[in-house]
BAVORO-973320 format. One record per atom (N, C-alpha, C): residue number from 1; x, y, z; atom name. Coordinates in steps of 0.001 Angstrom, whole numbers, plus 500000, padded with zeros to 6 digits. Each point is the difference from the previous one (the first is absolute). Example, Ala and Ser with C-alpha at 12.3 -4.5 7.8 and 13.67 -1.06 7.14 Angstrom:
// BAVORO-973320
     i        u        v        w   at
     1   513190   494310   507800    N
     1   499110   501190   500000   CA
     1   500900   501200   500000    C
     2   499650   501050   499280    N
     2   500820   501190   500060   CA
     2   499230   501090   500730    C
This chain:
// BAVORO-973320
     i        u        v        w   at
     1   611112   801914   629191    N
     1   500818   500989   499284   CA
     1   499128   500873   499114    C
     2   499167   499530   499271    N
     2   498750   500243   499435   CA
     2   499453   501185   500431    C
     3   499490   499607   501226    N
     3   499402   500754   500946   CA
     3   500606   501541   500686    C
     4   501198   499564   500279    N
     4   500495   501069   500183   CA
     4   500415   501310   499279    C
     5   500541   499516   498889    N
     5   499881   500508   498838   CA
     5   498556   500675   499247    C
     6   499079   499435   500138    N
     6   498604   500272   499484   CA
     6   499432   500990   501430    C
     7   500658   500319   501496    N
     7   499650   500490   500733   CA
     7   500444   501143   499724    C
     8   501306   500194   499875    N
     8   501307   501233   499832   CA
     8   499346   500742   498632    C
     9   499646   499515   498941    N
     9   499641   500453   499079   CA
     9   498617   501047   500247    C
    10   499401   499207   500639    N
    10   498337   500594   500592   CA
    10   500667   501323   501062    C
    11   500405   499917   500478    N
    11   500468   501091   500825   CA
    11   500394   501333   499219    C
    12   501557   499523   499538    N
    12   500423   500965   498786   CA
    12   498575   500598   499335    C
    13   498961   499576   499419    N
    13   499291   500302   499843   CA
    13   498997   501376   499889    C
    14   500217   499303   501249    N
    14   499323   500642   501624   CA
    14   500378   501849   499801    C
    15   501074   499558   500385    N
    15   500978   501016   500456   CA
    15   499811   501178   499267    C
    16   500348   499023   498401    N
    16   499813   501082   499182   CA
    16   498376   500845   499150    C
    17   499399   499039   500384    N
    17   498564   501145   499910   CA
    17   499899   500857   500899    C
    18   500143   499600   501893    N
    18   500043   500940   500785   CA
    18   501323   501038   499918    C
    19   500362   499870   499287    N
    19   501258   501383   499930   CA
    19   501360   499192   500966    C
    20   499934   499081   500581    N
    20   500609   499931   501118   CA
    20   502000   499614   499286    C
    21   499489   499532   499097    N
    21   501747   499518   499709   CA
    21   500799   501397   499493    C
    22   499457   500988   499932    N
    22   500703   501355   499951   CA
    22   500714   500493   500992    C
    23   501006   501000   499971    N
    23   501090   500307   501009   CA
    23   498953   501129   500989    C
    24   500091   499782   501613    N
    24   499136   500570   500896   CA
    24   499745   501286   499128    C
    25   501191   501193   499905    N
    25   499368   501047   499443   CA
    25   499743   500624   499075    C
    26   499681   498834   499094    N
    26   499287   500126   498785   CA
    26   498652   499762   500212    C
    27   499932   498803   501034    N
    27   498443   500094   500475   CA
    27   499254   500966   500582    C
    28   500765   500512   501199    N
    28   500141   501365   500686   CA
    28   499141   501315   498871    C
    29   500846   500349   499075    N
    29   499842   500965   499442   CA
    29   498694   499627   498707    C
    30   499416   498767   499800    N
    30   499182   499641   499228   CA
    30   498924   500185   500919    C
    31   500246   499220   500965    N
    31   498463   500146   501168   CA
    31   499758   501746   500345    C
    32   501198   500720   499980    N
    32   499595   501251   500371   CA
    32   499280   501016   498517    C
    33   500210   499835   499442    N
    33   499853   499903   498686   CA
    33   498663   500186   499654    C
    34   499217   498059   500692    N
    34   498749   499972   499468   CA
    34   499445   500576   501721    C
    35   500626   500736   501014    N
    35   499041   500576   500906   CA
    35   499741   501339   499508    C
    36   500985   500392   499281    N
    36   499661   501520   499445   CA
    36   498963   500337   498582    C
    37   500228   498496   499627    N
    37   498353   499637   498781   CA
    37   498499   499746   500873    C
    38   500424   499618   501458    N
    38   498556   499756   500588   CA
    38   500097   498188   500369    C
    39   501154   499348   499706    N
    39   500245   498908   499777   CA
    39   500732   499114   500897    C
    40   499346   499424   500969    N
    40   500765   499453   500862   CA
    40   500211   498604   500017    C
    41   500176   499249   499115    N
    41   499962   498687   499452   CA
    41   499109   498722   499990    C
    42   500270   498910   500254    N
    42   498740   498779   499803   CA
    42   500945   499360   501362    C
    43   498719   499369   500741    N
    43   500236   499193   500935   CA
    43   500297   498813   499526    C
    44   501127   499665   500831    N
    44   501169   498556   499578   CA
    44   498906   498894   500343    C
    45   499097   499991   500896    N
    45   499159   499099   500478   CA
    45   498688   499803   499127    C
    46   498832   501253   499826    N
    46   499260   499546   499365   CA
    46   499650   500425   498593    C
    47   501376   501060   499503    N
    47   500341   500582   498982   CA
    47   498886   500751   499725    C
    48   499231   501090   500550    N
    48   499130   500900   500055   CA
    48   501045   501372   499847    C
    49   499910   500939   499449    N
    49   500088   501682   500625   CA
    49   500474   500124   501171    C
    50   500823   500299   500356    N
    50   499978   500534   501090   CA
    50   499277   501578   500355    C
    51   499814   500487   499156    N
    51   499178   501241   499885   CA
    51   498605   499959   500480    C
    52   499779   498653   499690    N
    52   498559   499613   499589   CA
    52   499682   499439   501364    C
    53   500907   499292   500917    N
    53   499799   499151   500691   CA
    53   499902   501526   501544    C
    54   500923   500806   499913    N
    54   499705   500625   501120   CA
    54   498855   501150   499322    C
    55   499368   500297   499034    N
    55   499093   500973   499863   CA
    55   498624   499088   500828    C
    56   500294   499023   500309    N
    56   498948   499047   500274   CA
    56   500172   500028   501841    C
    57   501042   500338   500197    N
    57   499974   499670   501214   CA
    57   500406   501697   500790    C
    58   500191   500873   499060    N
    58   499999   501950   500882   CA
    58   498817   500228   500341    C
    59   498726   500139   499983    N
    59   498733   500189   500319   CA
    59   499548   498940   501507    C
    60   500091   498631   500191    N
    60   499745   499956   501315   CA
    60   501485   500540   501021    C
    61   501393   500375   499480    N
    61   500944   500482   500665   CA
    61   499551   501460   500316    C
    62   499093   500681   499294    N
    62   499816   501311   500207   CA
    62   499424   499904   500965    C
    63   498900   499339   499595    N
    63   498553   500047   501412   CA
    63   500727   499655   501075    C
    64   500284   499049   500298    N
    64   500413   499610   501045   CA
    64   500934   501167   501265    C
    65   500933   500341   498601    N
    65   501422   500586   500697   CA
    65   499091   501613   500176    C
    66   499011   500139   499209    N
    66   499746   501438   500045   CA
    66   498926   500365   501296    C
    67   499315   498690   499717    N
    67   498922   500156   501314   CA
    67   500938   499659   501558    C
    68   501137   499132   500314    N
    68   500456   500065   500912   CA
    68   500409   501639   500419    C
    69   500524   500431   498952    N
    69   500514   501040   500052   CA
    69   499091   501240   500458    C
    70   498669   500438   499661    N
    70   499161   500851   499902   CA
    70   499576   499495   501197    C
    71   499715   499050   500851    N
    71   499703   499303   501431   CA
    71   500950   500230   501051    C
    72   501676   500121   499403    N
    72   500313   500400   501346   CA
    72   500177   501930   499987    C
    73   499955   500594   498979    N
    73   500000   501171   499802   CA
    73   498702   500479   501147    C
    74   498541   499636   499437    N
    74   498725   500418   500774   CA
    74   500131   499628   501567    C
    75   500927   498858   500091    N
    75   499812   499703   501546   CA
    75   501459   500919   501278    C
    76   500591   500012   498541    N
    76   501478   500516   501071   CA
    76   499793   502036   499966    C
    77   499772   500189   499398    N
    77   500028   501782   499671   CA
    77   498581   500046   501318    C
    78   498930   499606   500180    N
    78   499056   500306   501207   CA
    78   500880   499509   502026    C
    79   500849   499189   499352    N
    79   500527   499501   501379   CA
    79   501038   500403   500097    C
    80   500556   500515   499265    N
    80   501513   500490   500304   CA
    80   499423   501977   500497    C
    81   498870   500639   499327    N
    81   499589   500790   500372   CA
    81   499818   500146   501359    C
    82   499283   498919   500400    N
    82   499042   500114   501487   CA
    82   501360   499296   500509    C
    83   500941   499249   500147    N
    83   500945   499677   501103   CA
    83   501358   501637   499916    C
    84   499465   500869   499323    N
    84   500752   500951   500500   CA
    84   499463   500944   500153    C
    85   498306   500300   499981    N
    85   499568   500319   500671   CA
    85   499905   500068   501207    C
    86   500156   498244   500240    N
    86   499423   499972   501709   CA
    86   501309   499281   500406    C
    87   501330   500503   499758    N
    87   501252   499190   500740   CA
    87   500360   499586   501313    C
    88   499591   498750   499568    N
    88   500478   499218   501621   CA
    88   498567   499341   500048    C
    89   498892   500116   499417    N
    89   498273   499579   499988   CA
    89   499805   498360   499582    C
    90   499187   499662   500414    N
    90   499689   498737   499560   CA
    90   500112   499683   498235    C
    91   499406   501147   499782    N
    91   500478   500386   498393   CA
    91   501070   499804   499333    C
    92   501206   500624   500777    N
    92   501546   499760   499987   CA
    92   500582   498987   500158    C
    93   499350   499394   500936    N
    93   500548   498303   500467   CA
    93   499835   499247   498936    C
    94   498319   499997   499507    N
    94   499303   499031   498987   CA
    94   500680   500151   498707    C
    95   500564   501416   499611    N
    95   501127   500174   498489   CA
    95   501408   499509   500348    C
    96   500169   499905   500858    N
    96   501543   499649   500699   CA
    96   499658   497796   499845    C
    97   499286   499736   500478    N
    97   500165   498863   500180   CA
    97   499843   499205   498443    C
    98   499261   501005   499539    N
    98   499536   499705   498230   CA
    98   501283   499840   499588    C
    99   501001   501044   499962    N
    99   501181   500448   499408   CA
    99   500644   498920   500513    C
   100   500140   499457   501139    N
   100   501041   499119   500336   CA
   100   499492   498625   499130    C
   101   498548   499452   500278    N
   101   499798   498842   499336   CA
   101   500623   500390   498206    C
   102   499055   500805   499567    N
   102   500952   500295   498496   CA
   102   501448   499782   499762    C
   103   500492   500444   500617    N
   103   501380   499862   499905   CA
   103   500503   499206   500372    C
   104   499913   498997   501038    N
   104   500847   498818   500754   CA
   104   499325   498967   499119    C
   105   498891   499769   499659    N
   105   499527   498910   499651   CA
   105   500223   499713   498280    C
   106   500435   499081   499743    N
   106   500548   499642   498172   CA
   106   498601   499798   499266    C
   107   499795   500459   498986    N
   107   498839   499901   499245   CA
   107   499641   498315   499584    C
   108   500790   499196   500027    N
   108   499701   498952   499567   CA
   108   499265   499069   501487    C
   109   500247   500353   501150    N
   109   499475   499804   501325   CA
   109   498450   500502   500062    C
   110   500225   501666   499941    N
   110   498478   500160   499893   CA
   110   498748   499427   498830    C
   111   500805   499183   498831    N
   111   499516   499999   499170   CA
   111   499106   498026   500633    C
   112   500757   500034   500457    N
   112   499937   498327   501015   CA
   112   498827   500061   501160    C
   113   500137   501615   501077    N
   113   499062   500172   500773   CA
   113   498934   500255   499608    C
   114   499904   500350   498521    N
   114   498860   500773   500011   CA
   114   498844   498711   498886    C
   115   500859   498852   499511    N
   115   499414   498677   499253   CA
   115   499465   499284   501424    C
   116   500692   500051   500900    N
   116   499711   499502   501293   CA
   116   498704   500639   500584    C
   117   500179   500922   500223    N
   117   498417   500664   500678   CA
   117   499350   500498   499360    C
   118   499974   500364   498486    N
   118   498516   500171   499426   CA
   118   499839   498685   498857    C
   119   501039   499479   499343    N
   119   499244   498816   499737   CA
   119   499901   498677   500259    C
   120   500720   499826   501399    N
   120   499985   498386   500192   CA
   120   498810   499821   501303    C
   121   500346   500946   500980    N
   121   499368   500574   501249   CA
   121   498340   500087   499834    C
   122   500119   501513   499190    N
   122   498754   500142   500069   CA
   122   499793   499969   498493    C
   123   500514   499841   498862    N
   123   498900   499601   498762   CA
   123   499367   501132   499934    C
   124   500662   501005   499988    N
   124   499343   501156   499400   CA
   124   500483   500650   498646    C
   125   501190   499605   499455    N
   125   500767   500057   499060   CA
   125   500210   499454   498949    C
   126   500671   499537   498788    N
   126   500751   499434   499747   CA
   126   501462   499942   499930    C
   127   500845   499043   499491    N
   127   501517   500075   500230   CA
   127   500537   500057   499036    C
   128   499409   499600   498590    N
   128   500596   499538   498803   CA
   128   499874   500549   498632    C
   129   500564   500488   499246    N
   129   499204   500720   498761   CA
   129   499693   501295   500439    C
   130   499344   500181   498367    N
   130   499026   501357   500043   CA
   130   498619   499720   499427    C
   131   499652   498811   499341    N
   131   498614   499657   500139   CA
   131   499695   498463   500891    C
   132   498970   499669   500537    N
   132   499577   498893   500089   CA
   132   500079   498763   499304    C
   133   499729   500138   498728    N
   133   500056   499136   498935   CA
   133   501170   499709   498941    C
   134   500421   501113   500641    N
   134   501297   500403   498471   CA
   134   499763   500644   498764    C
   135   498572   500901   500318    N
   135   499562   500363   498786   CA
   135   499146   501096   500742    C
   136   500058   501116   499431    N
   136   499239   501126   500719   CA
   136   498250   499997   500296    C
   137   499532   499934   500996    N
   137   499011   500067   500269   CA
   137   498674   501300   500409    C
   138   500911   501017   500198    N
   138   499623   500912   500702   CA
   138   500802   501661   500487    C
   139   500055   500707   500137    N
   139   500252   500818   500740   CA
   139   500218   499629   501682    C
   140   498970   499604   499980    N
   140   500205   499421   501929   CA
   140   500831   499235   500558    C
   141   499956   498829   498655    N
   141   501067   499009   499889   CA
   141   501553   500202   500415    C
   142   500321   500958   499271    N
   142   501652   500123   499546   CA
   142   500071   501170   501329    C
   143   498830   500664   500775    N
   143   500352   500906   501220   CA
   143   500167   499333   500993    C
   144   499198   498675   500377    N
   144   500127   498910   500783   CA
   144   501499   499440   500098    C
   145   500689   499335   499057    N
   145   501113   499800   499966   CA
   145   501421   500823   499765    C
   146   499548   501628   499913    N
   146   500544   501029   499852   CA
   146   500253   500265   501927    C
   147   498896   500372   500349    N
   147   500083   500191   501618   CA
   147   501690   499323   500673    C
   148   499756   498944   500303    N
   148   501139   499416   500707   CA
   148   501320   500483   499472    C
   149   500910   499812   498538    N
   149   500863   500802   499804   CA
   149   500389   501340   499889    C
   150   498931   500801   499414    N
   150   499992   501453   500772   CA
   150   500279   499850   501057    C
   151   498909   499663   500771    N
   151   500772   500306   501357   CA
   151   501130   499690   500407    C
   152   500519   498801   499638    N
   152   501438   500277   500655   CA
   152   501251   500693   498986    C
   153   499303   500219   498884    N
   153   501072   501470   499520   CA
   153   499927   501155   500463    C
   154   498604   500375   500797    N
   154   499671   500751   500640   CA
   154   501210   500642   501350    C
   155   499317   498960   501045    N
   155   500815   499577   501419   CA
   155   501865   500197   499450    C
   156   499895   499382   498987    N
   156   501457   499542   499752   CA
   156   500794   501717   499983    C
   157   499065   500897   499540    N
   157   500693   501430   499324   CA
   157   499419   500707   501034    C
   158   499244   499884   501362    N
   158   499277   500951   500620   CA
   158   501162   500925   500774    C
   159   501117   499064   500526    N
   159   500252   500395   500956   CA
   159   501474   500816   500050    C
   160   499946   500382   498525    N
   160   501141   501052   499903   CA
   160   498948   501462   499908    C
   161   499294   499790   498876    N
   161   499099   500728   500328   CA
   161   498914   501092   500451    C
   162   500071   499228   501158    N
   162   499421   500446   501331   CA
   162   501201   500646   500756    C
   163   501174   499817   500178    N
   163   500717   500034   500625   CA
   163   500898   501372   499339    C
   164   499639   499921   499019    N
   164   500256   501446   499218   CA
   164   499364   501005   500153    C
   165   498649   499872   499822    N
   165   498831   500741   500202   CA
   165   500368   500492   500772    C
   166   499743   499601   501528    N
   166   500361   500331   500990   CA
   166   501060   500949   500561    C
   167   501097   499627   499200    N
   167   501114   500938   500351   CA
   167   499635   501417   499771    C
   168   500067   499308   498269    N
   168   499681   501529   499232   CA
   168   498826   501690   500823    C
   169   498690   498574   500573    N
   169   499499   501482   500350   CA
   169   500537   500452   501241    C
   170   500813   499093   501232    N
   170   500442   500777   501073   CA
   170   501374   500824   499273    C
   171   500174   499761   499339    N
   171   501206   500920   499303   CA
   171   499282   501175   499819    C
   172   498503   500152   499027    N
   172   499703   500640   499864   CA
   172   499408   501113   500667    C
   173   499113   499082   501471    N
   173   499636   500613   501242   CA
   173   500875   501313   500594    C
   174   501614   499995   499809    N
   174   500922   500749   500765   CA
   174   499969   501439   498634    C
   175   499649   500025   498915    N
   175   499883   500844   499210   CA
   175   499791   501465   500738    C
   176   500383   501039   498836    N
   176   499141   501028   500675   CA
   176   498283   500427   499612    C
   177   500358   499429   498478    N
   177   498609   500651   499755   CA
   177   498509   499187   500467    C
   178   500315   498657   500942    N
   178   499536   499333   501061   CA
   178   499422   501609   501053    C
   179   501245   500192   500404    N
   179   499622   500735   501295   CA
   179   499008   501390   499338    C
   180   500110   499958   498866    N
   180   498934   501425   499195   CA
   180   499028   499118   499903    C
   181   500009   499364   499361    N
   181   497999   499203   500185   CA
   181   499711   500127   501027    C
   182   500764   499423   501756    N
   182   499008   500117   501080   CA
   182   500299   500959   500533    C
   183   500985   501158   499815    N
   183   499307   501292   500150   CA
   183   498620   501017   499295    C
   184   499477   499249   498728    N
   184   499316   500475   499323   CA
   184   498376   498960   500603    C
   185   500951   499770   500796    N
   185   498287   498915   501066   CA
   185   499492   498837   499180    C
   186   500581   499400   498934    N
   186   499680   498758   499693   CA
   186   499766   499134   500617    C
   187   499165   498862   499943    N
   187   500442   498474   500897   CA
   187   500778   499365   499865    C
   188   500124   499244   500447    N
   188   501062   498938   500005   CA
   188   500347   498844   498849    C
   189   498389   500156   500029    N
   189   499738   498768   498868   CA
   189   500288   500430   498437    C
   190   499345   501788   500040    N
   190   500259   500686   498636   CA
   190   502371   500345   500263    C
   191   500378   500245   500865    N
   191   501709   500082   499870   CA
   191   500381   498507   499324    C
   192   499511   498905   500181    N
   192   500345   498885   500349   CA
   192   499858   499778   498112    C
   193   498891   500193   500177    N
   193   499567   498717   498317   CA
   193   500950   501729   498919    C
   194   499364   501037   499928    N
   194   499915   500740   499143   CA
   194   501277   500060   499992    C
   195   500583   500792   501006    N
   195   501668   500959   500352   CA
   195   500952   498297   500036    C
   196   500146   499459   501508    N
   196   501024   499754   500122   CA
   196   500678   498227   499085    C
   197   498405   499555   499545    N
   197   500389   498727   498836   CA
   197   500146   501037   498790    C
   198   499741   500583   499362    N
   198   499971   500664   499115   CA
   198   501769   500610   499903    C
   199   500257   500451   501366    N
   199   501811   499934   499751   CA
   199   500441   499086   499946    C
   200   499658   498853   500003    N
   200   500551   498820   500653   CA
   200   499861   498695   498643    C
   201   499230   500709   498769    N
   201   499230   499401   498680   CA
   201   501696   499283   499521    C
   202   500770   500941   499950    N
   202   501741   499644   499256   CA
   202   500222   499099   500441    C
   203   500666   499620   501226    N
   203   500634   498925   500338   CA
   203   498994   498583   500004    C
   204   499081   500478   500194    N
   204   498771   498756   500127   CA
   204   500386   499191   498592    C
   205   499208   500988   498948    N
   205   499926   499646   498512   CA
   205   501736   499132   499693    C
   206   500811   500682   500723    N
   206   501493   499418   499726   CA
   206   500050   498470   500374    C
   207   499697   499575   500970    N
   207   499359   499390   500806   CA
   207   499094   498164   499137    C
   208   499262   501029   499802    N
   208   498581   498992   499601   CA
   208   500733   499839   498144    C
   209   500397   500902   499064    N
   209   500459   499690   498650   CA
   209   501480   499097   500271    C
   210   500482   500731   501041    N
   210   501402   499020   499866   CA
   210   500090   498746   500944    C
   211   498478   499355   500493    N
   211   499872   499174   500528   CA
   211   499582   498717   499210    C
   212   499148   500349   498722    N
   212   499303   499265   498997   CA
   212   501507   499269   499642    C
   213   500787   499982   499557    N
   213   500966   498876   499107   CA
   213   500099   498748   501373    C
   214   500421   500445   500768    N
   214   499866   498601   501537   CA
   214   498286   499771   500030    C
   215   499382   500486   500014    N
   215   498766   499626   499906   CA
   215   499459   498794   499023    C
   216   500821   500391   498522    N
   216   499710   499616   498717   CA
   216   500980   498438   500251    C
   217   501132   500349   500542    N
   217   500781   498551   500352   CA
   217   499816   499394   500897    C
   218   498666   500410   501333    N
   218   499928   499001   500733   CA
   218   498220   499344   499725    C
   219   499504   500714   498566    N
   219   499203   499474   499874   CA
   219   499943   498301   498906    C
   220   501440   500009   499303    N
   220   500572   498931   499728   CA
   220   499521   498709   500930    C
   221   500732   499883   501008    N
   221   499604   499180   500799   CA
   221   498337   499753   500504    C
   222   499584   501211   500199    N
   222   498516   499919   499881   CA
   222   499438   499232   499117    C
   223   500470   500001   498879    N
   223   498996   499586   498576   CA
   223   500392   498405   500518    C
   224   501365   499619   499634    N
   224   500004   498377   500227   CA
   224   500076   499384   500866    C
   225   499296   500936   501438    N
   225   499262   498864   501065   CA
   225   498734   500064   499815    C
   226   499648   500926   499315    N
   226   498111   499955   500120   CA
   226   499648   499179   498479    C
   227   501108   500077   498961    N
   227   499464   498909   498781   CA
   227   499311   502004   499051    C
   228   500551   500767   500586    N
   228   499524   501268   499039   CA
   228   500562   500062   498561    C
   229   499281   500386   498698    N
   229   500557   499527   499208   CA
   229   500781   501462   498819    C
   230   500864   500221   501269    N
   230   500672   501491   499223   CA
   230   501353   499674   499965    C
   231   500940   500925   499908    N
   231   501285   499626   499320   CA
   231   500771   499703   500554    C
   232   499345   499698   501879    N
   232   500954   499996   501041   CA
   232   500444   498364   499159    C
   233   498715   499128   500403    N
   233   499551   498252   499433   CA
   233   500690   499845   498983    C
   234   500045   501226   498727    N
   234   500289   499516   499078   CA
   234   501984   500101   500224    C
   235   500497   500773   500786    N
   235   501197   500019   500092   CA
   235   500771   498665   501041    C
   236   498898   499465   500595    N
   236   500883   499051   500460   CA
   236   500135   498525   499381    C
   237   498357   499987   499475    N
   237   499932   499139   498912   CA
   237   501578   499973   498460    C
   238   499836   501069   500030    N
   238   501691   500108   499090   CA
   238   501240   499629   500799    C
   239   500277   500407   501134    N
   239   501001   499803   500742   CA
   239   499935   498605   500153    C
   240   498700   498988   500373    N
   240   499979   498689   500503   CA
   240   500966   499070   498443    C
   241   499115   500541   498835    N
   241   499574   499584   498606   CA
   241   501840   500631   499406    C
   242   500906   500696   500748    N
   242   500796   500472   499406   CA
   242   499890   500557   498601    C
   243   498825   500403   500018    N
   243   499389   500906   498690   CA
   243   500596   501310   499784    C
   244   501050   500031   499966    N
   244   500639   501727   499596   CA
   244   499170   501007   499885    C
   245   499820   499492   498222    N
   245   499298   501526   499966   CA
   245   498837   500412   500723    C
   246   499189   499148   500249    N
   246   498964   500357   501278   CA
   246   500659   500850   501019    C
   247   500857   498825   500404    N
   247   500308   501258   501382   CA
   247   500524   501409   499566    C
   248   500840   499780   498972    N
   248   500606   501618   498995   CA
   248   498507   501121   500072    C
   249   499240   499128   499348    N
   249   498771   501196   499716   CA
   249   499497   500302   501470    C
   250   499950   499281   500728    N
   250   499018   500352   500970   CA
   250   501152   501040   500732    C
   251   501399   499664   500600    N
   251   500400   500742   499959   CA
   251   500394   501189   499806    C
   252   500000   500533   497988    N
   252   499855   501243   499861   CA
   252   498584   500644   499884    C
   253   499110   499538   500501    N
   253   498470   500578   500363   CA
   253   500274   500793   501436    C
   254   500113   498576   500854    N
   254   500331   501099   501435   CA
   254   500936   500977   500045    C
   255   500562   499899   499263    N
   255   501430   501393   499975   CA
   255   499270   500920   499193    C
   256   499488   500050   499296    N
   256   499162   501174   499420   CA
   256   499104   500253   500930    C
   257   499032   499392   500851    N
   257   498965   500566   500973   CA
   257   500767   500932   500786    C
   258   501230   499620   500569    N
   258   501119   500766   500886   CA
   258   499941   501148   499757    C
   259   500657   499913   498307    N
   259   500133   500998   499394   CA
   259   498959   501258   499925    C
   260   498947   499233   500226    N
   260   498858   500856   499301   CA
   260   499703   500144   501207    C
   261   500143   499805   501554    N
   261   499689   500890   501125   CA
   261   500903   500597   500544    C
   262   501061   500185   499238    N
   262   501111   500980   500450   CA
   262   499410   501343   499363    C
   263   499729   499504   498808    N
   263   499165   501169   499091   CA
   263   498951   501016   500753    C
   264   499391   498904   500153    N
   264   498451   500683   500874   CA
   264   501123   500637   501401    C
   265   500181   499609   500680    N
   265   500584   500345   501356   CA
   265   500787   501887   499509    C
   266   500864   499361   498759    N
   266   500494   501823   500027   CA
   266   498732   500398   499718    C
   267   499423   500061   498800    N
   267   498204   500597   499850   CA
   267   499502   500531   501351    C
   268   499665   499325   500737    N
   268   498977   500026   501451   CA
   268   501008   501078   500711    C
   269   500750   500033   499841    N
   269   501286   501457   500840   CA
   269   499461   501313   500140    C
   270   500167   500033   498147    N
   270   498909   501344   499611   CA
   270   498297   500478   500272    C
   271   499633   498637   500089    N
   271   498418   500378   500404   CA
   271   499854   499698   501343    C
   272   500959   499608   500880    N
   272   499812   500365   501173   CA
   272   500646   500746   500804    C
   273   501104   501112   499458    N
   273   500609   500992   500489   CA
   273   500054   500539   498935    C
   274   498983   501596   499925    N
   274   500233   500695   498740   CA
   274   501721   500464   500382    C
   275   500345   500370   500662    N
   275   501565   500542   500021   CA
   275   501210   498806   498969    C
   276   499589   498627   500018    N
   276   500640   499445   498817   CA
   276   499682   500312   499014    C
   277   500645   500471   499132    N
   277   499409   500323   498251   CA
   277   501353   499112   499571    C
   278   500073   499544   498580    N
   278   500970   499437   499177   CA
   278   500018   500725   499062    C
   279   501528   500371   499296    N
   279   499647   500995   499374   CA
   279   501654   499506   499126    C
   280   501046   500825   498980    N
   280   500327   499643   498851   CA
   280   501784   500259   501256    C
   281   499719   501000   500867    N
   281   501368   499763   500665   CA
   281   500258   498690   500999    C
């Protein structure tokens, strides 16, 4: 009886340092409160910041999510070029079959094929972390164990892409001011890169900015099969840990990245079609 009593008491406790015996939206409007101070509360688990705990973990989420990102950009804008260049070409096939693996295949699969053949197979990799030791060693270090998840944030985002690219410049191909470059005796190669991607910059950029938030959520899963230690880890670690405010903060982080490439995406409108201007009407 003792016990139970001396348990119930400890709880009550509880409750009431963590805010919790308050009516939901009083909590509601307190937690929103301290997000608009910068304040996203203390973890129920190891009673740290939560502020503190993801400023620790946005920097390998950047690298990661940013270098997947900048990897499938360099690889898809050259192949989506040349498969509509050369439609129907071995070229075409090889972006077509890309696009299909991208897309049919679930990121958490490739994330399986690719622990499988570069680090169990051949040991050219690692699978786990972002240093060796758990403690930074190097530059080389953290690129070594960087490689494998890039890449499959990479693969994972190639194959819309590409598949955009592509459209965009045979869209662009049927243009007229196409048919004025190769009446003005250009090559093919100068219509192609200069004229007809260059019409084709809008929908791409639409494309590749409004592709990053699925990118950014399927690099989640990335982080906590490879042991990466960004906010994907730290969000499931809350979800496992039923740590609220963890998941709260990490939560309103990714909704601000959203936010903030919706931003960039109108931005990129104007500098890649002077005919968009924004203006007060």
């Amino acid at each position: 009886m003792g016990e139970g009593a001396s348990g119930g008491a400890q709880q009550a406790a509880l409750e009431e340092a963590l805010g919790l015996d308050k009516p939901l939206p009083v909590r509601y409007l307190a937690w929103l409160g301290g997000l608009l101070r910068g304040e996203l509360g203390q973890s129920y688990l190891s009673g740290r910041p939560v502020a503190g705990m993801l400023a620790q973990r946005v920097g390998p989420s950047l690298l990661l999510t940013g270098t997947g990102v900048l990897l499938a950009i360099l690889l898809a804008l050259p192949l989506g070029i040349l498969a509509a260049w050369r439609p129907r070409s071995s070229w075409d096939r090889a972006a077509s079959a890309l696009s299909l693996v991208s897309f049919g295949v679930p990121g958490f699969f490739l994330c399986l094929v690719g622990v499988l053949i570069f680090s169990v197979l051949l040991g050219w990799l690692p699978s786990q972390g972002m240093y060796e030791y758990g403690v930074f060693t190097g530059v080389g270090d953290v690129l070594r164990h960087l490689a494998l998840p890039a890449g499959v944030v990479c693969v994972s985002g190639l194959g819309e892409l590409v598949k955009q690219t592509r459209s965009a410049c045979l869209e662009s191909l049927g243009e007229d001011y196409i048919l004025t470059a190769r009446a003005k005796g250009l090559g093919e190669r100068a219509v192609m890169v200069r004229h007809a991607f260059r019409g084709a910059l809008t929908p791409v950029l639409t494309t590749v900015l409004g592709h990053i938030p699925h990118i950014i959520g399927g690099s989640v899963v990335v982080e906590q099969v490879f042991g990466w230690p960004g906010m994907g880890s730290l969000l499931f670690w809350g979800i496992e840990n039923r740590d609220y405010p963890v998941v709260m903060g990490v939560t309103v982080v990714i909704a601000l990245a959203v936010l903030l490439t919706n931003l960039l995406l109108d931005l990129a409108y104007g500098l890649a079609d002077p005919r968009v201007r924004y203006g007060r009407g």
